[in-house]
C-alpha positions in Angstrom: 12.9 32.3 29.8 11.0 34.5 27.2 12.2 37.4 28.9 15.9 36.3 28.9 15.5 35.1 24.8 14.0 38.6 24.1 16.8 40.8 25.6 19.5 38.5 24.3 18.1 38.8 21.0 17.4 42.8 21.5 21.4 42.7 22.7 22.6 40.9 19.2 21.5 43.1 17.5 24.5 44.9 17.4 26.7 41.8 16.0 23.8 41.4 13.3 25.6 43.4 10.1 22.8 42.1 7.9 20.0 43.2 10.1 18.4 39.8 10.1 16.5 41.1 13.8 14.4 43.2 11.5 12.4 40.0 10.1 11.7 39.1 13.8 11.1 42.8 15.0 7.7 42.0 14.8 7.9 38.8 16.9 9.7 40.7 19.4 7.5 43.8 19.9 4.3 41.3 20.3 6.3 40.0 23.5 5.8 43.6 24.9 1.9 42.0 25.0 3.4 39.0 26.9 0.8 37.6 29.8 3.3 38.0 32.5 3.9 41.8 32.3 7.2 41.0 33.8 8.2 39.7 30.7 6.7 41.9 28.8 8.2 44.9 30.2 11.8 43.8 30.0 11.0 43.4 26.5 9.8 46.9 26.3 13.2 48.1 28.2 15.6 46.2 26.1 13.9 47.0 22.1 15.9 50.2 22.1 19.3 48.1 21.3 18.1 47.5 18.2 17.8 51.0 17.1 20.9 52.0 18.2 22.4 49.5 15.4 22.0 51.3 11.9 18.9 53.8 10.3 16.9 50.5 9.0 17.1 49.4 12.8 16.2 53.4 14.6 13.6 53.4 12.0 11.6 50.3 12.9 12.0 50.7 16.1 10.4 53.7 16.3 7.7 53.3 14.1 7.4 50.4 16.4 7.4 51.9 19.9 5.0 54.7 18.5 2.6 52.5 17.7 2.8 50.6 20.8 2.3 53.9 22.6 -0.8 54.5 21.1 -2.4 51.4 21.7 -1.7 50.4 24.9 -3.7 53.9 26.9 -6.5 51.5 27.6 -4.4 48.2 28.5 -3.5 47.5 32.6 -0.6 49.7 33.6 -0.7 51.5 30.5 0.9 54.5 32.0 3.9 52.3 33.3 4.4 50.6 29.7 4.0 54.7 27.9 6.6 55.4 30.5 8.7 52.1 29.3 8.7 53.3 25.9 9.2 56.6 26.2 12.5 55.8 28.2 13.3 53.7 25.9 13.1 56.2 23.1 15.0 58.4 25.3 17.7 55.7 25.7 18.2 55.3 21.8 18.7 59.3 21.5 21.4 59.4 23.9 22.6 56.8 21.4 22.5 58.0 18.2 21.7 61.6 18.7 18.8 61.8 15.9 16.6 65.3 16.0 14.0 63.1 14.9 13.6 60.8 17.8 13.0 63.6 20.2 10.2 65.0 18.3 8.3 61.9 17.9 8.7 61.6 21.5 7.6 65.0 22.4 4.9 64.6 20.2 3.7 61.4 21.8 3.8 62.8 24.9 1.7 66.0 23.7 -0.6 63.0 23.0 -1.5 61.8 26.5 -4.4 63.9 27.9 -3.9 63.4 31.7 -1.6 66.6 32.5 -0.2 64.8 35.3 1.4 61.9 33.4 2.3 64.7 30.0 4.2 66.0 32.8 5.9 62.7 34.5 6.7 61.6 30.7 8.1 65.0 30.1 10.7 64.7 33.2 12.6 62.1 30.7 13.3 65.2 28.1 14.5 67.9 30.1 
């Protein structure tokens, strides 16, 4: 049910003119810390709607997703949720085509130090 509630909200975002989703951004990127990683990972997957809405939206989003990048290296399956959100990231690109974007996610990929994952998250940018 979470799950379901969090990508229907990521999904509206898009019929929200007055970018109400922004005051419960922050409600929806702590789900990406749900118990059931399930849930928490469809979460992850679906954020990058919001972004593709206006600039307020791309910027919170990635502010957002960096941030969750750098925190979750130590957390179980961290590599799978860096993945997540770097796909994501990728995702709102192909969206709105913003320079930016690509080099925060470049640079948050120079960030990991295990060559073999830089390399698997770099596959997503070529």
């Amino acid at each position: 049910m979470r799950s379901i509630a969090a990508q229907l909200l990521c999904n509206l975002a898009k019929s929200d003119p007055r970018a109400r989703i922004l005051k419960d951004f922050g409600r929806l990127l702590a789900a990406t810390k749900d118990p059931q990683f399930v849930t928490a990972r469809h979460t992850l997957q679906a954020l990058w709607h919001i972004g593709a809405v206006g600039k307020k939206q791309q910027a919170e989003v990635v502010t957002g997703l960096s941030s969750r990048f750098r925190e979750c290296a130590a957390e179980k399956n961290g590599t799978l949720i860096r993945y997540d959100i770097l796909q994501g990231l990728r995702r709102l690109y192909d969206a709105v085509k913003d320079e930016g974007i690509r080099k925060r996610a470049l640079a948050l990929i120079a960030t990991e130090e295990d060559f073999r994952y830089r390399r698997k998250y770099a596959t997503l940018w070529r």
